[in-house]
N, C-alpha and C positions, 0 to 999 in steps of 0.2 A: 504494500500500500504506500501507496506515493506519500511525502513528509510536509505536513501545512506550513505556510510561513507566510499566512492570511494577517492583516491588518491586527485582529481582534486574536491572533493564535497566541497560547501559554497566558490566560489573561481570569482562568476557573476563580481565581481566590482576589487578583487584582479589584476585579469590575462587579463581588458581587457585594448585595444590597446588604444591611442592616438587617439582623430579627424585629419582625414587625415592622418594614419599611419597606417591603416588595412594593412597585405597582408605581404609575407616574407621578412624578413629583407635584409637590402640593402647589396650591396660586399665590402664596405667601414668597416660592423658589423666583416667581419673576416678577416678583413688583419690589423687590431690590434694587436699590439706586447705585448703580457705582459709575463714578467718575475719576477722571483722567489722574494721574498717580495715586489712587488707592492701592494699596498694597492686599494684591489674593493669593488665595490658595485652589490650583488645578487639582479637581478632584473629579474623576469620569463618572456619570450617572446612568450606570448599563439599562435604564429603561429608556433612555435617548438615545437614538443613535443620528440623528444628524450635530454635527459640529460638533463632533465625537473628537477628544484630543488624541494622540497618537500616544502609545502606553510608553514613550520615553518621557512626555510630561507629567504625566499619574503622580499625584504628591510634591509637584515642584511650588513653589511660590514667587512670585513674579507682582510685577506691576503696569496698572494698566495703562495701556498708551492710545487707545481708540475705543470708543464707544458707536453700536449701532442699534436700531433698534432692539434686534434677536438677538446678538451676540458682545465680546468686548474683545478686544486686542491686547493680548500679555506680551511683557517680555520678561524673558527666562533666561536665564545662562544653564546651558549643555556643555559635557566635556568632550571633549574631539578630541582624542592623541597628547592629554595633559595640560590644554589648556582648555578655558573657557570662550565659550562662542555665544554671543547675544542671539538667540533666539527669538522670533514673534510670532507668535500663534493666535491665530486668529479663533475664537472657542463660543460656546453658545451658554447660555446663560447659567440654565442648567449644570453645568461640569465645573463653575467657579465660585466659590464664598468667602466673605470677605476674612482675610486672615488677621488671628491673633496675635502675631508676631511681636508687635506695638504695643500692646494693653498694658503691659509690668513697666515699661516705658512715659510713658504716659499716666500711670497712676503716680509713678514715682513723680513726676514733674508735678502734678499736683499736690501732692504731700510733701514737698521741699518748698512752692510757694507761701502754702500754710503756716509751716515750718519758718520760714526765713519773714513772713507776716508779724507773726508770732513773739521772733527774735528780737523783732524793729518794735512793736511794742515796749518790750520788752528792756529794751536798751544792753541786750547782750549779743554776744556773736556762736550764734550755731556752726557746725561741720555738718553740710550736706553731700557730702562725698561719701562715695560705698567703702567701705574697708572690709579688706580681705581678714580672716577667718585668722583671729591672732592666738599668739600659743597662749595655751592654760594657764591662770594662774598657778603662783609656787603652795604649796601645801605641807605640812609636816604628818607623815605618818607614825603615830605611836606605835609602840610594840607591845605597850599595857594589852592594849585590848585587843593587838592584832598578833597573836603570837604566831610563829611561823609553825607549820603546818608540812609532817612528810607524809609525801603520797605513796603506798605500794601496791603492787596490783593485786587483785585477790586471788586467792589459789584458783584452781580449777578445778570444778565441784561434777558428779556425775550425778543427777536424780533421776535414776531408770527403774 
């Protein structure tokens, strides 16, 4: 038997739906607004197949550079031979939603204005910079109540 190497081939687990989500997408998937550098996420919606993206974009995230009625215009970076190659895929509504990428970004700039709001009140000066994960405090351990402790193995018991 001849070997497929169809559009949609090796794609059983890629392209398939959600439990409890078979069947066309709901009217809430196209009255989503996205405009021109929103930041999405390509996601194939195997109950669609026009403007069906190609299963190299499956889970990429890009940003949109065209808007048409039906569909919107991503660009992606693809690797080609180790580097990166700008990609534009042109996709149908359906296959795209808008990405999370931003959100921890964007809270964060909210909660440093508050924060540095707050300071100014306040007439002191905050540190709004992330800092890295610093070593543990120093500690003393006693021996009172932590006495050391030999481990040996237990014999080897037969209950037959």
């Amino acid at each position: 038997m001849p070997h497929s190497f169809g559009i949609r081939a090796r794609t059983r687990h890629m392209f398939k739906k959600n439990f409890k989500d078979h069947g066309m997408p709901s009217l809430s998937t196209y009255l989503v607004n996205y405009r021109v550098g929103d930041i999405v996420d390509i996601k194939a919606n195997a109950s669609e197949q026009k403007g069906l993206p190609h299963t190299v974009y499956h889970g990429k995230t890009g940003i949109v550079y065209n808007v048409s009625p039906r569909g919107v215009g991503v660009i992606c970076y693809k690797v080609v031979n180790g580097r990166y190659i700008e990609k534009r895929v042109n996709v149908r509504v359906e296959h795209v939603r808008h990405s999370k990428c931003r959100q921890e970004f964007l809270d964060r700039v909210k909660s440093n204005a508050a924060a540095k709001k707050e300071a100014k009140e306040k007439g002191e000066h905050v540190e709004l910079k992330r800092q890295p994960l610093q070593p543990r405090e120093a500690r003393v351990v006693s021996i009172k109540n932590n006495a050391p402790q030999t481990l040996t193995a237990l014999p080897y018991e037969t209950t037959i």
